[in-house]
C-alpha positions as CSV (number, residue, x, y, z in Angstrom):
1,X,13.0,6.1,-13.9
2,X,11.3,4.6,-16.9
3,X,8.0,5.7,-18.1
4,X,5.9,2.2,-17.0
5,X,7.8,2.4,-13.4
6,X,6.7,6.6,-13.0
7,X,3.1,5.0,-14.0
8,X,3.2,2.3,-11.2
9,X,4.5,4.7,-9.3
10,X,1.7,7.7,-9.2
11,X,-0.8,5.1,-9.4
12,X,0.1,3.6,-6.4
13,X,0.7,6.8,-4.3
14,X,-3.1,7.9,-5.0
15,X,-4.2,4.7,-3.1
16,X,-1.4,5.2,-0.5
17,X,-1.8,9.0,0.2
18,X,-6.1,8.1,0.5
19,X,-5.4,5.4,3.4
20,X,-3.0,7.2,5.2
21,X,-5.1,10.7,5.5
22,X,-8.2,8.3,6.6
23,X,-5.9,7.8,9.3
24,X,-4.6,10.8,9.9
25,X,-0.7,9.7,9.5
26,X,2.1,12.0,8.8
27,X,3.8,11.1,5.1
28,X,6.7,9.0,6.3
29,X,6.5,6.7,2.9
30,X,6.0,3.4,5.1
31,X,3.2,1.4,3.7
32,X,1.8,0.3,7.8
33,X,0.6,4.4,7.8
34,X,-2.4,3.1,5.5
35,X,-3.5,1.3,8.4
36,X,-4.0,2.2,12.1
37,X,-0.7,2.2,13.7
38,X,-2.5,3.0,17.6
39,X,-4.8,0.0,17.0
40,X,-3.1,-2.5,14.8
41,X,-5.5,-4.3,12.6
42,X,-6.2,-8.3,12.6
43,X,-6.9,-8.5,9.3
44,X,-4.4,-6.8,6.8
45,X,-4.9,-9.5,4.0
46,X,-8.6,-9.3,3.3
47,X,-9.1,-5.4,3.6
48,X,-9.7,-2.1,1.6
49,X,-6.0,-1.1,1.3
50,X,-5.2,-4.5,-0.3
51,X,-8.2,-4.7,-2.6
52,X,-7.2,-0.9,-3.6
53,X,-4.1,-2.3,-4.8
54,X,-5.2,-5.3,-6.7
55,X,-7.9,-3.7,-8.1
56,X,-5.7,-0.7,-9.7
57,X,-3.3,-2.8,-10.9
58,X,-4.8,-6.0,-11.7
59,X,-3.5,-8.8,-9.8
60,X,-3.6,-10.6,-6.6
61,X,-2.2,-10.9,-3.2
62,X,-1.3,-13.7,-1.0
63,X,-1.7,-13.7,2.5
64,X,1.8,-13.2,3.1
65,X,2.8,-10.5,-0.3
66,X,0.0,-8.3,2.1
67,X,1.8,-8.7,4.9
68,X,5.2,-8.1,3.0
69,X,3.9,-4.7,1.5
70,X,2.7,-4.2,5.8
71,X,6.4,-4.4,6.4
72,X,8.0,-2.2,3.4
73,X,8.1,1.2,2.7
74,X,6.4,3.3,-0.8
75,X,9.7,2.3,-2.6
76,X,10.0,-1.1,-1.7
77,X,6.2,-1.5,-2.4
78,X,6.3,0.1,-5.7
79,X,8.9,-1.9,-7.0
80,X,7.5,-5.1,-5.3
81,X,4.2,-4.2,-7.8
């Protein structure tokens, strides 16, 4: 792994390790933990978790990129950053 990928990579996992312990989830690397998985949420676009991630990292979500990263796990989601 490449320095600028290792960088992405422990940046991302502070924002992902915060939202999953607010909701008490078990580490199993798959991005729905950082929101409730016993009460789905409406809203997974235009939330804290997805303005976490464009905030660290500078850039901007669609609609459907936040439901993408909903659907992936850490890997997938790091590499789709």
């Amino acid at each position: 792994m490449n320095k600028v990928q290792k960088n992405i990579e422990e940046r991302f996992y502070t924002i992902y390790k915060k939202h999953v312990k607010r909701f008490k989830h078990s580490d199993t690397n798959q991005m729905c933990c950082m929101w409730s998985t016993s009460n789905p949420p409406d809203q997974i676009f235009e939330c804290n978790q997805i303005y976490d991630i464009e905030n660290e990292f500078d850039i901007m979500f669609t609609e459907d990129d936040a439901i993408d990263i909903y659907d992936m796990d850490f890997g997938e989601a790091t590499s789709f950053i």
